[in-house]
C-alpha positions in Angstrom: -12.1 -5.9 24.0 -10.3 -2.9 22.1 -10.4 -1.5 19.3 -8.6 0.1 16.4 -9.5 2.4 13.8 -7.2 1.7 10.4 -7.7 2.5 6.4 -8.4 -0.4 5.1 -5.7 -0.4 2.5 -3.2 0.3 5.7 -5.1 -2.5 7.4 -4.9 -5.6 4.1 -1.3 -4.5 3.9 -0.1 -4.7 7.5 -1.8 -8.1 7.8 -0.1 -9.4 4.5 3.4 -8.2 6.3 2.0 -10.1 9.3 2.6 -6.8 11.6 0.7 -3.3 12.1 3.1 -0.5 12.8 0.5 1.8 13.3 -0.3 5.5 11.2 1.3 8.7 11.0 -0.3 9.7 14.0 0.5 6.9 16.1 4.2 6.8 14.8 4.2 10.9 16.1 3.3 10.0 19.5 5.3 7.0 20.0 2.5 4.1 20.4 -0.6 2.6 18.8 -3.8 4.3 19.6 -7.0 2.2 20.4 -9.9 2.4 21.9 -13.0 1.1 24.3 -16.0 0.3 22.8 -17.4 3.2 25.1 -14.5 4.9 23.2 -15.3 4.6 19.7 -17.8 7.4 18.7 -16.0 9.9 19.8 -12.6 8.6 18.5 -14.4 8.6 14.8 -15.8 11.5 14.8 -12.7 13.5 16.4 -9.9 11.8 14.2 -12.0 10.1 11.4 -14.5 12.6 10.3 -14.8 12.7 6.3 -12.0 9.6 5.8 -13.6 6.9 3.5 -12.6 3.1 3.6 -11.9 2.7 7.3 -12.2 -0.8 9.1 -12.8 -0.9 12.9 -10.4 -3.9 14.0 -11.1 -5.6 17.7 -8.5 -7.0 20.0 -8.8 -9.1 23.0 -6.3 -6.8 25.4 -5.2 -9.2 27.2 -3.2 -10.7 24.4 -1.5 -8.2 24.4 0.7 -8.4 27.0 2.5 -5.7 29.1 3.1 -3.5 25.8 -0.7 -2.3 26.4 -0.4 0.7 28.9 -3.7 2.7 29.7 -3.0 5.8 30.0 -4.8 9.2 30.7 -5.7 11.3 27.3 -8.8 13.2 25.6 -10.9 15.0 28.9 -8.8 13.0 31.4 -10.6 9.3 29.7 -8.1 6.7 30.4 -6.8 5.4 26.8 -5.6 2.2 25.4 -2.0 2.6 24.0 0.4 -0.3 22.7 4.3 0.7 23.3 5.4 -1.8 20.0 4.5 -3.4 16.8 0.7 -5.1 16.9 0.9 -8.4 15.1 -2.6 -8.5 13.2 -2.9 -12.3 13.6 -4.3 -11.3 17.2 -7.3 -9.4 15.4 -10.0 -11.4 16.4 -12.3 -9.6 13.1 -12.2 -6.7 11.2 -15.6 -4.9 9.8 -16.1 -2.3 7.4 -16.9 1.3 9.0 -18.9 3.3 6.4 -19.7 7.0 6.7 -22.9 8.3 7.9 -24.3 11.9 6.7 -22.5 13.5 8.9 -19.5 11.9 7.5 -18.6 10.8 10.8 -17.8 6.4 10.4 -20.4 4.2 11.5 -19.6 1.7 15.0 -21.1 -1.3 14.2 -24.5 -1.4 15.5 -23.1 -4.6 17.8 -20.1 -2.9 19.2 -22.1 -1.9 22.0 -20.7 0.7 24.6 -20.0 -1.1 28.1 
């Protein structure tokens, strides 16, 4: 399973359209940025820091397809990053990810590192 990081507004929209095109950032470096489980807190509290209203969305990668290329990033981790458009029907949930003190967004206490 992977995982993406959206605002929820960005998040009910896409899946009213039927199709996630991904953020700013994403749309800067060509592809949709997710990540591992093992991933996760350091993906929120790098990028995500201080932003309110975020969902964390899961995906089963194998759905989707050869689009999904892993690929070296942050301190040489290999990332998950989709080359195309994400069609949100393949989300299999999407949970709230409210800020801690630190302002950093909560992982959901059963998205447990692998």
């Amino acid at each position: 399973m992977i995982f993406k990081i959206v605002g929820r507004e960005d998040w009910e929209g896409a899946a009213r359209e039927g199709v996630y095109r991904g953020s700013a950032d994403d749309a800067r470096d060509g592809f949709i940025h997710f990540s591992t489980a093992e991933q996760l807190a350091g993906t929120a509290a790098r990028h995500f820091r201080g932003v309110d209203d975020l969902v964390l969305v899961a995906f089963d990668e194998n759905a989707l397809g050869e689009a999904l290329k892993w690929e070296p990033s942050r301190g040489g981790q290999v990332f998950p990053h989709l080359y195309g458009a994400l069609p949100t029907e393949l989300a299999l949930w999407v949970r709230p990810m409210p800020l801690a003190e630190d302002g950093v967004p909560r992982v959901p206490e059963d998205v447990a590192p692998c």
